[in-house]
mmCIF file of the C-alpha atoms, coordinates in Angstrom:
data_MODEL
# 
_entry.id   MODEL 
# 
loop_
_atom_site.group_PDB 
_atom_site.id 
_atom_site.type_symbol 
_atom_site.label_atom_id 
_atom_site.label_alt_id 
_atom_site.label_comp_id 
_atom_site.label_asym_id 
_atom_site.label_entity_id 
_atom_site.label_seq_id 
_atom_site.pdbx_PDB_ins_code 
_atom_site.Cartn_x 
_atom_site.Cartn_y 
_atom_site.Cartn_z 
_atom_site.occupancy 
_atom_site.B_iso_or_equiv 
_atom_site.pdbx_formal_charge 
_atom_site.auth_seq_id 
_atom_site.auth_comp_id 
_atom_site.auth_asym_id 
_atom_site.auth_atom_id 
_atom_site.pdbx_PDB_model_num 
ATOM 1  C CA . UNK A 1 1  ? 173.089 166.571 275.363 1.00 0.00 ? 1  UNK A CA 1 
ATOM 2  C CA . UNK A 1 2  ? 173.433 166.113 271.867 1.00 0.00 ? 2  UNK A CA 1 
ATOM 3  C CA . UNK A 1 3  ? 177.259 164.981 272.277 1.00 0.00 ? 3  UNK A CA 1 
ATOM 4  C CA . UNK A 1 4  ? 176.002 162.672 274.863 1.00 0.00 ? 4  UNK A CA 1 
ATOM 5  C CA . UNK A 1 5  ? 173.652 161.232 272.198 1.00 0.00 ? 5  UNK A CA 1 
ATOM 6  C CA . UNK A 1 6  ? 175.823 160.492 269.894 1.00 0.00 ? 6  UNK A CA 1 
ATOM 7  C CA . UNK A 1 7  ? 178.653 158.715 271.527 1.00 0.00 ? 7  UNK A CA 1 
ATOM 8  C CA . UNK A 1 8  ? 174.913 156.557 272.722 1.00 0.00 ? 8  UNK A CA 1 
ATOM 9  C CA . UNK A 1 9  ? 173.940 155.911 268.933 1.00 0.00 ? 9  UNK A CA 1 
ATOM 10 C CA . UNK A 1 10 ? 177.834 155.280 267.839 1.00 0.00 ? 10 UNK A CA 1 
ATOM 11 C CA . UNK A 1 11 ? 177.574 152.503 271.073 1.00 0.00 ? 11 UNK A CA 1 
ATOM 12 C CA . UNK A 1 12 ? 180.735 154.459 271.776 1.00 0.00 ? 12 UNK A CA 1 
ATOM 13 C CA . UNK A 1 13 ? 179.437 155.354 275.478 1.00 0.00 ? 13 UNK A CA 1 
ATOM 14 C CA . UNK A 1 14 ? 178.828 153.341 278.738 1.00 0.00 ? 14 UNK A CA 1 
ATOM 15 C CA . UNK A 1 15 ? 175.154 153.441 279.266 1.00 0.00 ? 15 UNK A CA 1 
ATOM 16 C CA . UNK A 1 16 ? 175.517 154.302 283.176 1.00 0.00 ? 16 UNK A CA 1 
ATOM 17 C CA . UNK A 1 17 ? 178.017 156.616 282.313 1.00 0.00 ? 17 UNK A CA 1 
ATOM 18 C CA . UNK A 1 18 ? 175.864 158.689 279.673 1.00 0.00 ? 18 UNK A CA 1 
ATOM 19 C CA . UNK A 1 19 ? 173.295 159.087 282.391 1.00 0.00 ? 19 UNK A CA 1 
ATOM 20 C CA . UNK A 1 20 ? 175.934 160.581 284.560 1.00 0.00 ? 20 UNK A CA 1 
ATOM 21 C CA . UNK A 1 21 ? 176.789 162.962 281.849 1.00 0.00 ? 21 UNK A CA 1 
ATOM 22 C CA . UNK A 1 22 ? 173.632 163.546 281.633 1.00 0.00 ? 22 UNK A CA 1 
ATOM 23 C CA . UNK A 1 23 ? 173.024 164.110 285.293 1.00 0.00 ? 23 UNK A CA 1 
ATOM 24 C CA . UNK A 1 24 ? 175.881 166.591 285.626 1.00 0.00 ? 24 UNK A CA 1 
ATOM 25 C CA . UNK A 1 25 ? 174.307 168.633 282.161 1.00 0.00 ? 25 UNK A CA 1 
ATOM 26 C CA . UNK A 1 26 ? 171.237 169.059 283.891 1.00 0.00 ? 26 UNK A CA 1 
ATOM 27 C CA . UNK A 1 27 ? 172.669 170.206 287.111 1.00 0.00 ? 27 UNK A CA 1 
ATOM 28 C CA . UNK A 1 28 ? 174.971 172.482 285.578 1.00 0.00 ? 28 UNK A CA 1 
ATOM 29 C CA . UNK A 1 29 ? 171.564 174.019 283.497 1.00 0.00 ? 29 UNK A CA 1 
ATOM 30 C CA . UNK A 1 30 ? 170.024 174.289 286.760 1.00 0.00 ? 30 UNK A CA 1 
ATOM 31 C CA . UNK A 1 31 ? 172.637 176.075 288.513 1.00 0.00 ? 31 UNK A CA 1 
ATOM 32 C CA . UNK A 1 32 ? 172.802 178.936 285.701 1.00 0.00 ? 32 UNK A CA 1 
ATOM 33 C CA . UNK A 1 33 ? 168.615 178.759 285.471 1.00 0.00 ? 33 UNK A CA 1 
ATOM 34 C CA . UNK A 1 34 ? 167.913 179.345 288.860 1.00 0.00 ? 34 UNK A CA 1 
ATOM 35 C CA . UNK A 1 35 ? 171.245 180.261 290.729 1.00 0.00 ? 35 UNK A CA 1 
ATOM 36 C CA . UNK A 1 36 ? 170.244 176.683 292.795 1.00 0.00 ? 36 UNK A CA 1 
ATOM 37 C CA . UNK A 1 37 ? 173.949 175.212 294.106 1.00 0.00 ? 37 UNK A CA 1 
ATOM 38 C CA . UNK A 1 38 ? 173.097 172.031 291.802 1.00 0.00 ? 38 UNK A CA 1 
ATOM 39 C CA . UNK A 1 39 ? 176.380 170.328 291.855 1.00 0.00 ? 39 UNK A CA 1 
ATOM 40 C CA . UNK A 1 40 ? 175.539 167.269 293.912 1.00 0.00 ? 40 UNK A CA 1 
ATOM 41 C CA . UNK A 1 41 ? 171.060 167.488 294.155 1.00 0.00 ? 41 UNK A CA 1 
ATOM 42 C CA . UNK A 1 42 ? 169.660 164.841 294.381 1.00 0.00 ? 42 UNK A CA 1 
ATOM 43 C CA . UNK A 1 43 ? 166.363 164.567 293.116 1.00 0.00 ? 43 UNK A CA 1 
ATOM 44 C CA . UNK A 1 44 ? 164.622 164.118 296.283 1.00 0.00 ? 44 UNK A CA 1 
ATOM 45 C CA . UNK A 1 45 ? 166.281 167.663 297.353 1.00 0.00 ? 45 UNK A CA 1 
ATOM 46 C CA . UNK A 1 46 ? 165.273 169.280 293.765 1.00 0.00 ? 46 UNK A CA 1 
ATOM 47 C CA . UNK A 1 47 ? 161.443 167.579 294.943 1.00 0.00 ? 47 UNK A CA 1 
ATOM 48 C CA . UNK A 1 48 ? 161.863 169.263 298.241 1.00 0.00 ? 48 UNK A CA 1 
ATOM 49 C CA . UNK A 1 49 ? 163.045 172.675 297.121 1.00 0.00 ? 49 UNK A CA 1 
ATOM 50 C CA . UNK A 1 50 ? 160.052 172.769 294.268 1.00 0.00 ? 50 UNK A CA 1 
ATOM 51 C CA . UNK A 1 51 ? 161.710 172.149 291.439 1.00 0.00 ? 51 UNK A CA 1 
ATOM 52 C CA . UNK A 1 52 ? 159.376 169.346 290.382 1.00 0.00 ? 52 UNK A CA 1 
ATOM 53 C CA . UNK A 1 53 ? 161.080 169.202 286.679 1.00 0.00 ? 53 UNK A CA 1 
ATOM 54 C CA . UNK A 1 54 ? 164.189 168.994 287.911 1.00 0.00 ? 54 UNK A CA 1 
ATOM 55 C CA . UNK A 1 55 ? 163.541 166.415 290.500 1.00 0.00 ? 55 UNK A CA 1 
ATOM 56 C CA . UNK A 1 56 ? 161.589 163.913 287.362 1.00 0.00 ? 56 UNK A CA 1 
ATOM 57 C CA . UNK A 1 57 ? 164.584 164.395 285.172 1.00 0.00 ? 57 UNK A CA 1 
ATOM 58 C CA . UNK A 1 58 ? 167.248 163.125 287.586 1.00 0.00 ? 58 UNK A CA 1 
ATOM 59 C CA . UNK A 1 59 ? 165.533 160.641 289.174 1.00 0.00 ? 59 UNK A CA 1 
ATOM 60 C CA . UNK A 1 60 ? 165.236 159.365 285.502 1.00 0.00 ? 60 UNK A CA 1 
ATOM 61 C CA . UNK A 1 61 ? 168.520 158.882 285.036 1.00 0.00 ? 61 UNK A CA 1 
ATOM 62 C CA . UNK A 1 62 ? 168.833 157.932 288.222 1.00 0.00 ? 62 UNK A CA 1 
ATOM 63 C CA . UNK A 1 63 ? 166.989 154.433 287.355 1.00 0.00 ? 63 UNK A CA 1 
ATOM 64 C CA . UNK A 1 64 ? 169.441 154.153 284.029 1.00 0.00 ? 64 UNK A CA 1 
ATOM 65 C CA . UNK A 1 65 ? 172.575 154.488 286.207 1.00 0.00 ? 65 UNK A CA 1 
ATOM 66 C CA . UNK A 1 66 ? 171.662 152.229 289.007 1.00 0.00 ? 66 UNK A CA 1 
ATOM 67 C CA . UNK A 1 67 ? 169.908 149.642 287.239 1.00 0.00 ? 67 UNK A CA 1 
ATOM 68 C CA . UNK A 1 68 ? 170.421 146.205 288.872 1.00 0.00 ? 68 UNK A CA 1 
ATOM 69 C CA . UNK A 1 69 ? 170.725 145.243 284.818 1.00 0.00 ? 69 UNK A CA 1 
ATOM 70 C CA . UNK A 1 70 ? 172.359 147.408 281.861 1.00 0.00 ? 70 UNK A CA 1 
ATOM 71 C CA . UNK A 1 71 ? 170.055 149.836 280.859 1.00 0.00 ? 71 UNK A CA 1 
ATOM 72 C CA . UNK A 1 72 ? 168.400 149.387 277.120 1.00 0.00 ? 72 UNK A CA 1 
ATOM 73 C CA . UNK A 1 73 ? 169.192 153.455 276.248 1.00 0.00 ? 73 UNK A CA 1 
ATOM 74 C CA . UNK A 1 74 ? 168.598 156.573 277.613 1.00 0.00 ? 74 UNK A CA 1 
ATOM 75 C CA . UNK A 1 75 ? 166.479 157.796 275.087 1.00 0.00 ? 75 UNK A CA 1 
ATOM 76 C CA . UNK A 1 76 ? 163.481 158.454 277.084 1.00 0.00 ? 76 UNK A CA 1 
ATOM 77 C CA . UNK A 1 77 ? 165.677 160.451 279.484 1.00 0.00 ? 77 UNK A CA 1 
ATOM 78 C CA . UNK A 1 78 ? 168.040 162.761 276.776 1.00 0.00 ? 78 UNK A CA 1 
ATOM 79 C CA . UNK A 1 79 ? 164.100 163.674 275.220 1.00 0.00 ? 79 UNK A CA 1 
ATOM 80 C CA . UNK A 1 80 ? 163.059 164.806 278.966 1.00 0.00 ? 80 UNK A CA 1 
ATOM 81 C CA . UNK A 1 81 ? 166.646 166.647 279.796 1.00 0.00 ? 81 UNK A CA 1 
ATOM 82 C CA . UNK A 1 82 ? 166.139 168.596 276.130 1.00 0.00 ? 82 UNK A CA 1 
ATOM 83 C CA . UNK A 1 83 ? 162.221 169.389 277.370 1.00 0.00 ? 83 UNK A CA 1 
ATOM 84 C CA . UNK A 1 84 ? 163.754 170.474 280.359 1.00 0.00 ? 84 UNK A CA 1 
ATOM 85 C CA . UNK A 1 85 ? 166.201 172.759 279.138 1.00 0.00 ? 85 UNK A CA 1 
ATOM 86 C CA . UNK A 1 86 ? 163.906 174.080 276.592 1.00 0.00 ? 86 UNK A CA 1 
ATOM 87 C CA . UNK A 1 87 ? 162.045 175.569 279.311 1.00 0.00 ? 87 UNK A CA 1 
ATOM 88 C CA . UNK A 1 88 ? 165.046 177.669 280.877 1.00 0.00 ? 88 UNK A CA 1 
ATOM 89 C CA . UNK A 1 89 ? 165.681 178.985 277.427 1.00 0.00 ? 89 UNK A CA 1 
# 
């Protein structure tokens, strides 16, 4: 996450593509938390299967990456995917 903030702050990174990053972070976090085969979930399917947390975080980044216009930041969504992770630690 942190990595994924700094290439953000340096403007090194694609805004779309951090969320990805992003995306695939908090899958991957998932899959070790709760064993959950995370590698494509959507959010609707983390909603569905009770993993409420989950399901807010991606469909966060969801917006960022498939924002008719270039997302400002992701700065909203890195705070929510630390929050998130936080809680499986």
């Amino acid at each position: 996450i942190s990595a994924v903030e700094t290439g953000l702050t340096a403007e090194s990174a694609d805004v779309r593509e951090s969320a990805q990053q992003l995306a695939t972070i908090v899958r991957e976090f998932a899959h070790d938390a709760w064993g959950v085969k995370a590698e494509h979930l959507t959010y609707r399917d983390a909603a569905v299967a009770g993993l409420d947390d989950l399901a807010q975080c991606l469909l966060g980044l969801y917006e960022a990456e498939f924002a008719e216009a270039e997302p400002a930041g992701l700065q909203p969504q890195i705070a929510e995917a630390r929050t998130l992770v936080a809680r499986w630690s």
